[in-house]
Wavefront OBJ file of the C-alpha trace (Angstrom):
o trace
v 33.544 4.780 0.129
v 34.670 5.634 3.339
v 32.433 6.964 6.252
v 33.553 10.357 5.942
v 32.313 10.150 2.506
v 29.195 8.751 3.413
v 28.347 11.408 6.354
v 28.897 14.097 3.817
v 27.004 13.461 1.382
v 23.456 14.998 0.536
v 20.510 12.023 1.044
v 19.288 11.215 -1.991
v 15.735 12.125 -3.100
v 12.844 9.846 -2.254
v 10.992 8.688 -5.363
v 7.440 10.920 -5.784
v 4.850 9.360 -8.090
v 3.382 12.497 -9.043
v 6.873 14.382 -9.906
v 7.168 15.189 -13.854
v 9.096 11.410 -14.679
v 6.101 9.016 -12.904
v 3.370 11.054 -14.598
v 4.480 9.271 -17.774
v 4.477 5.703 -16.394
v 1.968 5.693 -13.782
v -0.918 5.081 -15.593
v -3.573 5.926 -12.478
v -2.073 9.537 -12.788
v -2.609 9.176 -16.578
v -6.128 8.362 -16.322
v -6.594 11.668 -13.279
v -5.176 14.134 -15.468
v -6.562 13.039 -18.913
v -9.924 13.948 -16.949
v -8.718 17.086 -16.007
v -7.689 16.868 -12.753
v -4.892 16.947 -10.391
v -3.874 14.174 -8.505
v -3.685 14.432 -4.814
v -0.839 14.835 -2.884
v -2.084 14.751 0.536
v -1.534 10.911 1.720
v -4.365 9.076 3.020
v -5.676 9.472 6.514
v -4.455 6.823 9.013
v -7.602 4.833 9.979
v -8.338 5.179 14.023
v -8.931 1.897 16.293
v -11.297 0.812 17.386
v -13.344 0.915 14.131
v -16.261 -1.659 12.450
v -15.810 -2.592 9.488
v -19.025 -4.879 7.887
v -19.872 -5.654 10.928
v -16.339 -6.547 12.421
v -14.990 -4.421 15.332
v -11.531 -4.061 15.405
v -10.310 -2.489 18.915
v -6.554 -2.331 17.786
v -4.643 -2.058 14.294
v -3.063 -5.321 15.037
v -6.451 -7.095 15.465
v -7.030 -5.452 11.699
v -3.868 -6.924 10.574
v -4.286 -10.002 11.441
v -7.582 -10.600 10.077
v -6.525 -9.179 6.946
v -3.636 -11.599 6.919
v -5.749 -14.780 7.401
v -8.481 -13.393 4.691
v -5.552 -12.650 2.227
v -4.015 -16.100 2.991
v -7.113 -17.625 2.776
v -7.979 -19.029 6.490
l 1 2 3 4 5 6 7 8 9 10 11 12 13 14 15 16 17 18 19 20 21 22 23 24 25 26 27 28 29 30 31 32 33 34 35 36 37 38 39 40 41 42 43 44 45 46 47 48 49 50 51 52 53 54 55 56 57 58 59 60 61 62 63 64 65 66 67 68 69 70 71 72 73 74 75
């Protein structure tokens, strides 16, 4: 391909896990609409600094991060 080609042609779709194709795989959408309802398609909210968490303040996202990584990695 040449970068004509490439400027000209239509981005392709992002990947939605709640479009028709997903529903049939994703079993977490299974489980939401054997009960009936609809799953959500309104991303969850960004949490705001500085915030507590069990007791923890965190005054920036990076503090957050951080901690998390040394829980995950066991530190």
């Amino acid at each position: 391909m040449t970068v004509d080609q490439l400027s000209t042609q239509p981005p392709k779709p992002l990947l939605n896990p709640y479009n028709t194709g997903m529903n049939k795989t994703n079993p977490y959408v299974q489980q939401i609409l054997s009960q009936g309802k609809e799953p959500s398609k309104v991303p969850a909210a960004k949490r705001e600094f500085p915030c507590t968490i069990h007791g923890r303040t965190y005054e920036t996202e990076q503090d957050y991060l951080q901690d998390l990584h040394d829980f995950l990695n066991g530190m």
